[in-house]
TIMITOR-270154 format. One record per residue (C-alpha): residue number from 1; residue in three letters; y, z, x. Coordinates in steps of 0.5 Angstrom, whole numbers, plus 2048, in hexadecimal, padded with zeros to 3 digits. Layout:
<sites>
SITE|k|r|c2|c3|c1
SITE|NUM|ALA|Y|Z|X
...
</sites>
This chain:
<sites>
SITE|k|r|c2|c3|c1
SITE|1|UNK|821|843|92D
SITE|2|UNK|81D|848|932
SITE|3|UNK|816|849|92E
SITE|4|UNK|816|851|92C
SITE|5|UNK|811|853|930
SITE|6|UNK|814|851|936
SITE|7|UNK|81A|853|934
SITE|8|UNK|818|85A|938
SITE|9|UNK|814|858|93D
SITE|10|UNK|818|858|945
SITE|11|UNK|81D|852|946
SITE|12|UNK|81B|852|94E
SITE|13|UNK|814|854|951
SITE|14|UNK|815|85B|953
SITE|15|UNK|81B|85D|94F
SITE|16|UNK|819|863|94A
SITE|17|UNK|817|862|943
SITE|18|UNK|81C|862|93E
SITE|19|UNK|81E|868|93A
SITE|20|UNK|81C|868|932
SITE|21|UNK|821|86C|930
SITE|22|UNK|827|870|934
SITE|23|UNK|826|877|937
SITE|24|UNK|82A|87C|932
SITE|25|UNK|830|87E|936
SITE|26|UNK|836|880|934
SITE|27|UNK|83C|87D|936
SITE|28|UNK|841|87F|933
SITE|29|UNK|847|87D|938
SITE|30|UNK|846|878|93E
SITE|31|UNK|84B|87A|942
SITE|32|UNK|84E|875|947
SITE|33|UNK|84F|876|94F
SITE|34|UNK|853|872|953
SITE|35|UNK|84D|872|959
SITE|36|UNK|852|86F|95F
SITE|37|UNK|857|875|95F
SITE|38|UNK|854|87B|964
SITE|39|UNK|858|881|95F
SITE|40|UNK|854|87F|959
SITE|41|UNK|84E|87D|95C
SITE|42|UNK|84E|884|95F
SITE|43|UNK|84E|888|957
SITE|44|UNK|848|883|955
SITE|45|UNK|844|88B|956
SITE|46|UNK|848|88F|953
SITE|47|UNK|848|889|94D
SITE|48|UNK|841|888|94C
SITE|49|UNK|840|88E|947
SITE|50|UNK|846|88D|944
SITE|51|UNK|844|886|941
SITE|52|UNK|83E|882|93E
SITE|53|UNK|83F|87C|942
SITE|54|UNK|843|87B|948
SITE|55|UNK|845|873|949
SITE|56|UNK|848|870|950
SITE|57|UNK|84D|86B|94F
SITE|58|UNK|84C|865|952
SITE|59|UNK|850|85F|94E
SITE|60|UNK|857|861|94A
SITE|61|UNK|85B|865|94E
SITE|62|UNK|859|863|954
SITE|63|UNK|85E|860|958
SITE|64|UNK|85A|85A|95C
SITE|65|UNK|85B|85C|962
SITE|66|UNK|857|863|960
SITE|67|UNK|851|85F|95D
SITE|68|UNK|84D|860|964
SITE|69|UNK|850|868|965
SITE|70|UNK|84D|869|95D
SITE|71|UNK|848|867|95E
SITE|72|UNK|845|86A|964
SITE|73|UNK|848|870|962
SITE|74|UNK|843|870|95B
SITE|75|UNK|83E|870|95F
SITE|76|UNK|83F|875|964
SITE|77|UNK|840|879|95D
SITE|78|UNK|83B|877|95B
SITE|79|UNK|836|87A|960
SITE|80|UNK|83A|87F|962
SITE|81|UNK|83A|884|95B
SITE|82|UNK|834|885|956
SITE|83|UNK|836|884|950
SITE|84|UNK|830|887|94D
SITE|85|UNK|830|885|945
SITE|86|UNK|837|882|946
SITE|87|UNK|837|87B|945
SITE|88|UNK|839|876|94C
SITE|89|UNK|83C|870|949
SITE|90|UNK|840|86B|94C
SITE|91|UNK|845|865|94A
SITE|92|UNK|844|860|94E
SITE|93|UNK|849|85A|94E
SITE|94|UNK|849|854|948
SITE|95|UNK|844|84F|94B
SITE|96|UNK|848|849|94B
SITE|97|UNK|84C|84D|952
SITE|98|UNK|84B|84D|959
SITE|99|UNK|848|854|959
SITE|100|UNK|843|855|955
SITE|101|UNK|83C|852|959
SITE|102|UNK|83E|856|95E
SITE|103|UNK|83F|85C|95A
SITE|104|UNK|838|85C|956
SITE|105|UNK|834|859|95E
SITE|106|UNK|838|860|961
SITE|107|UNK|837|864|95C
SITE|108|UNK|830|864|959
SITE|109|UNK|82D|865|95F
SITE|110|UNK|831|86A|961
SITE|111|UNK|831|86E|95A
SITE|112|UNK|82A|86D|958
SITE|113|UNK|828|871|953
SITE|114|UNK|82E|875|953
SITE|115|UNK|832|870|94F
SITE|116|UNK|831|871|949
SITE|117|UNK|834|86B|945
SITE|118|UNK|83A|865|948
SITE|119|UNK|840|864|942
SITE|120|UNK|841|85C|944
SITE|121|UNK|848|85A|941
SITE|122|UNK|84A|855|93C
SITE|123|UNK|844|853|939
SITE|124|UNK|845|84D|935
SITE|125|UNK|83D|84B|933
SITE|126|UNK|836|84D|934
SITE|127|UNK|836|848|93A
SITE|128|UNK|83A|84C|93E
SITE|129|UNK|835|852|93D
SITE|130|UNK|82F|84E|93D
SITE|131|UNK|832|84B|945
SITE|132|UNK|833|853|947
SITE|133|UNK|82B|855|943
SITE|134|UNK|828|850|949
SITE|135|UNK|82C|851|94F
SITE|136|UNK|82C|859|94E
SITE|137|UNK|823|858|94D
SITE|138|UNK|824|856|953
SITE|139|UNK|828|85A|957
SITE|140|UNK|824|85F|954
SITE|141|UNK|81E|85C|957
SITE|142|UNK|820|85B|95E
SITE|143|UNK|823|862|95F
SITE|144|UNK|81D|866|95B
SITE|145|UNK|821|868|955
SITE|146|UNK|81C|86B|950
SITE|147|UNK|820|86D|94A
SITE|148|UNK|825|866|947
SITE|149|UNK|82B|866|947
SITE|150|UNK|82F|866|940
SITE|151|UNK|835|861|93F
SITE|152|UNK|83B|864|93B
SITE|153|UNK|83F|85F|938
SITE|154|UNK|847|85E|938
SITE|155|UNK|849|85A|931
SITE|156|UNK|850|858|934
SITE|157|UNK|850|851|932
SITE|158|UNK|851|84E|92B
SITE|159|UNK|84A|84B|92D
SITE|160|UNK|848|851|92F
SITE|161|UNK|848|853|928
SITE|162|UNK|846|84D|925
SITE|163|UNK|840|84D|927
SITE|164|UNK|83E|855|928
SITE|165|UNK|838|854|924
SITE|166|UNK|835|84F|929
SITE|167|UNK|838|854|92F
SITE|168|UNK|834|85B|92C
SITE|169|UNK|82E|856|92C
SITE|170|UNK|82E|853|932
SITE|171|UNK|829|857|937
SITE|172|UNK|825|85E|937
SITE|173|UNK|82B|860|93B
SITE|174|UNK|830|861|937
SITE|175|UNK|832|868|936
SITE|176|UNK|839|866|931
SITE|177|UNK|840|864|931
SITE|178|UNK|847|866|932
SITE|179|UNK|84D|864|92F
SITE|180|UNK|852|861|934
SITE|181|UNK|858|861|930
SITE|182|UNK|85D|85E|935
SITE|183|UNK|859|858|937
SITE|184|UNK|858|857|931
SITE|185|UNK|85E|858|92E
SITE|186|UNK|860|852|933
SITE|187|UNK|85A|84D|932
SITE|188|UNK|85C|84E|92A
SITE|189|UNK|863|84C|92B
SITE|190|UNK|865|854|927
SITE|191|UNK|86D|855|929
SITE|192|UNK|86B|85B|92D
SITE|193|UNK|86C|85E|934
SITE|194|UNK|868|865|932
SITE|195|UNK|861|867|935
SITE|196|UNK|85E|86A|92E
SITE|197|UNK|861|86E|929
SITE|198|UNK|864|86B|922
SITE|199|UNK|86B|867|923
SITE|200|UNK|872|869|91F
SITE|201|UNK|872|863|91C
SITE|202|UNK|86B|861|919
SITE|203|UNK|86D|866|912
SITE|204|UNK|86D|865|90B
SITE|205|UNK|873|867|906
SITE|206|UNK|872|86B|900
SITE|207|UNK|874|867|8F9
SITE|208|UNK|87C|867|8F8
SITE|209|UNK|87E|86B|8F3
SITE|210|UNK|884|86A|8F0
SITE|211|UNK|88A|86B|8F5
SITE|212|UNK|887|870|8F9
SITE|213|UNK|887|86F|900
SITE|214|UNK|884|86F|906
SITE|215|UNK|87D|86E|903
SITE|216|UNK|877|872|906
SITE|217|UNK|874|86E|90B
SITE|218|UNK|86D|86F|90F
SITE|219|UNK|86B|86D|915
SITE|220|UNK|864|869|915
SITE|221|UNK|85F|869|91A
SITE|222|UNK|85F|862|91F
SITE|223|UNK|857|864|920
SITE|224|UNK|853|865|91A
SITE|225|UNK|850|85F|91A
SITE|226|UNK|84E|85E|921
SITE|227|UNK|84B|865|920
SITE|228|UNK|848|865|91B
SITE|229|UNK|844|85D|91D
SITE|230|UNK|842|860|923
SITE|231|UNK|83F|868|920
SITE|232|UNK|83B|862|91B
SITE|233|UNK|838|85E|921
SITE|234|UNK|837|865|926
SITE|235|UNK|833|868|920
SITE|236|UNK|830|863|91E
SITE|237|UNK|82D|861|924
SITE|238|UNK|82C|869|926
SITE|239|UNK|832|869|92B
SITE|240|UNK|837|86E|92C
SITE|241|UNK|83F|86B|92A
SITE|242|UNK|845|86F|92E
SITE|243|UNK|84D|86E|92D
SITE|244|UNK|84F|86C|934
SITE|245|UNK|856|86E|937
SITE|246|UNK|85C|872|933
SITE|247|UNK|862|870|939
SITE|248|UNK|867|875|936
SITE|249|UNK|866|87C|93A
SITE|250|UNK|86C|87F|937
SITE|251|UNK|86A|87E|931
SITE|252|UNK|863|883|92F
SITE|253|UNK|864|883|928
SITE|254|UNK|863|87C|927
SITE|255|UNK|85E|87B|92C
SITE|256|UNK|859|880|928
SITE|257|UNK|85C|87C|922
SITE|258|UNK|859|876|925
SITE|259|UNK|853|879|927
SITE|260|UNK|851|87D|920
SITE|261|UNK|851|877|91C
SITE|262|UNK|84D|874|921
SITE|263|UNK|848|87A|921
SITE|264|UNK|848|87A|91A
SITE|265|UNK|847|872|919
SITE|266|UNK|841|872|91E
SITE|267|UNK|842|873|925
SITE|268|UNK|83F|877|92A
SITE|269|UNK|844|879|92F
SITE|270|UNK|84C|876|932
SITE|271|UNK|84E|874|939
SITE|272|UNK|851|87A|93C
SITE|273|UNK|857|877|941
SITE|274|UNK|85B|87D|942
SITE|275|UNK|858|884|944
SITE|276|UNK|85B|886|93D
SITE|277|UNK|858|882|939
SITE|278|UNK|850|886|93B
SITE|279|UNK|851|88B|936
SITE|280|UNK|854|887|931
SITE|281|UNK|84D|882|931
SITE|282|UNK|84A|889|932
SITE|283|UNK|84C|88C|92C
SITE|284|UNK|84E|885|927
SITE|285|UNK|846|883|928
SITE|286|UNK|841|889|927
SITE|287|UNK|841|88A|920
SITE|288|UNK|846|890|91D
SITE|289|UNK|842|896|91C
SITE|290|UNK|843|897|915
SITE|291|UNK|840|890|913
SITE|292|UNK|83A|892|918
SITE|293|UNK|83A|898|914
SITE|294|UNK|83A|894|90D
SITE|295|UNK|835|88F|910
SITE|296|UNK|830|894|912
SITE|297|UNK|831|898|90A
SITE|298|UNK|82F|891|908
SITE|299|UNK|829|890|90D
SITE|300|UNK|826|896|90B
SITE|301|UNK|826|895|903
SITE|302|UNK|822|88E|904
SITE|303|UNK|81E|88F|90A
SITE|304|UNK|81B|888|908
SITE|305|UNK|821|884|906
SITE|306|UNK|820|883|8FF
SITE|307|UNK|821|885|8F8
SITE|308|UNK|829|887|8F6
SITE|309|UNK|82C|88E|8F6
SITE|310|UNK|833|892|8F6
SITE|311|UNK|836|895|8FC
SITE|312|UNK|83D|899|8FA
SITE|313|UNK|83D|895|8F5
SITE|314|UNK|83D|88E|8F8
SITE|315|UNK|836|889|8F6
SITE|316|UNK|831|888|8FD
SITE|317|UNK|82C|883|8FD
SITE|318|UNK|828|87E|901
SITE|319|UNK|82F|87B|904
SITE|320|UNK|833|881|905
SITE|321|UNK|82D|884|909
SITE|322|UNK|82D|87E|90E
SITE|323|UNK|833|87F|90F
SITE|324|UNK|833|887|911
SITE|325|UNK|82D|884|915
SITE|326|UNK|832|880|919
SITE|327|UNK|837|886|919
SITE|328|UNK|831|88C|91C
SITE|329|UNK|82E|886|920
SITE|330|UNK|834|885|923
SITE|331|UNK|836|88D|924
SITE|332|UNK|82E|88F|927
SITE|333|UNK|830|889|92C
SITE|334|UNK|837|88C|92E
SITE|335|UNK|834|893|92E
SITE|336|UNK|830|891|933
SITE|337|UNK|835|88E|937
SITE|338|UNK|83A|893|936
SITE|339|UNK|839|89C|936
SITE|340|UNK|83F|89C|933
SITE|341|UNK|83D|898|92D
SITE|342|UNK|836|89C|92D
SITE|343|UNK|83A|8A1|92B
SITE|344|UNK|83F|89E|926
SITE|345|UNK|839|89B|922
SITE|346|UNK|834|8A1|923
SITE|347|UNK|82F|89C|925
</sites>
């Protein structure tokens, strides 16, 4: 085991030193791009105030024989816009692929700092991120970089999520985990082809009563506890959790279903795979102007955060006034990121 006090000293002469904490940004959608189409490349300006993170795609949904194009076409994305306060991110290809060292050697010399964090896919334990730590300190180092580049980890493997705690503590460099339904699905054996969402199927009937037919069902959702595992070891381990991919376009109302229970439970931010989908990550996770305002009533009545009292008839107390905390906390970040929320939340 690493000594702590070389937990954050530099992997590679001249890479920089590693960060104790992560910038507060808000991410509230990472908005994924296909960077070997010239069409949608060509929109990444006009895209960039409209969300938090934009992601050049490099691994699923790439044909093979498009993986050289997306990968040269991130990088001319990345050098030919300013991004400002929006994240630059990028997924790479998973580390077992022909594609991958290739990405990183292009990439990091040619991004520098402009890139702000690599989401490397199908994580399955902390060696995979301890492996991408030590090749990134020196690429960094060779090319000059100043500021280190964060990993983001994909849970898609039943492994993955075994070994999730050990993943989020790897390296100074983790930034969070997404859940990756899909893969997931599939290295677990689930009988599914869906990319996020709940399932028909995986439901729970009422108690029969009497001869009355048909019983209430209710759908459950296939996720709950990988979210939650992976909300438990973020926290912990002071990283940031996101849902990940909702496959179905045709269906808004259930991809803000999914994305609130993942807001409520814990996370951050959801992957945006469809331009539809911004608004509903936009909306889904700043928090409802009412419970800021609520929030902000219980800030003001216990400036310390101790003692116990009664707003609206409802008991407040040192717990209560973490979680409001959290809430304003949350909003005063939105605020600042988004006019729109500035004025909603009076901030």
């Amino acid at each position: 085991m690493k000594p702590p006090r070389d937990f954050f000293k530099p992997l590679a002469i001249g890479a920089p030193v590693p960060l104790t904490s992560l910038p507060i940004r808000t991410e509230r959608m990472i908005h994924f791009v296909p960077p070997h189409i010239e069409k949608v490349r060509a929109k990444v300006p006009q895209l960039i105030s409209q969300v938090d993170v934009v992601l050049g795609n490099l691994e699923d949904a790439i044909p093979a024989d498009a993986k050289e194009a997306a990968r040269d076409g991130f990088i001319a994305m990345g050098q030919e816009n300013d991004f400002g306060d929006t994240g630059l991110w990028v997924r790479i290809n998973c580390l077992n692929s022909p594609w991958v060292l290739d990405d990183l050697m292009a990439i990091v010399p040619a991004l520098k700092d402009k890139l702000d964090v690599i989401m490397l896919p199908k994580v399955e334990g902390a060696w995979d991120v301890h492996y991408l730590d030590q090749f990134l300190a020196q690429l960094e180092a060779q090319a000059g970089v100043s500021k280190p580049i964060l990993i983001h980890a994909i849970l898609e493997t039943a492994q993955g999520v075994k070994n999730v705690e050990e993943i989020a503590a790897a390296s100074p460099r983790m930034q969070g985990m997404s859940l990756g339904p899909a893969d997931l699905a599939a290295s677990r054996g689930m009988k599914t082809t869906r990319v996020g969402g709940g399932h028909p199927g995986y439901r729970v009937l009422a108690d029969l009563e009497g001869d009355s037919l048909p019983r209430p069902a209710f759908q459950q959702d296939l996720w709950h506890y990988t979210i939650a595992r992976m909300v438990d070891a973020c926290q912990t381990y002071g990283l940031k959790a996101f849902y990940g991919p909702f496959g179905d376009f045709s269906d808004p109302e259930a991809c803000e279903a999914q994305f609130r229970n993942a807001f409520l439970m814990g996370c951050a931010g959801a992957w945006s795979l469809h331009p539809s989908q911004i608004d509903i990550a936009k909306r889904v996770f700043s928090p409802d102007a009412e419970e800021v305002a609520f929030a902000r009533k219980i800030l003001d009545a216990m400036p310390d955060g101790t003692g116990a009292v009664m707003i609206d008839g409802k008991m407040q107390d040192d717990a209560t006034w973490k979680q409001a905390k959290v809430i304003v906390d949350l909003a005063k970040q939105v605020a600042a990121r988004d006019k729109n929320f500035s004025e909603i939340y009076g901030l």
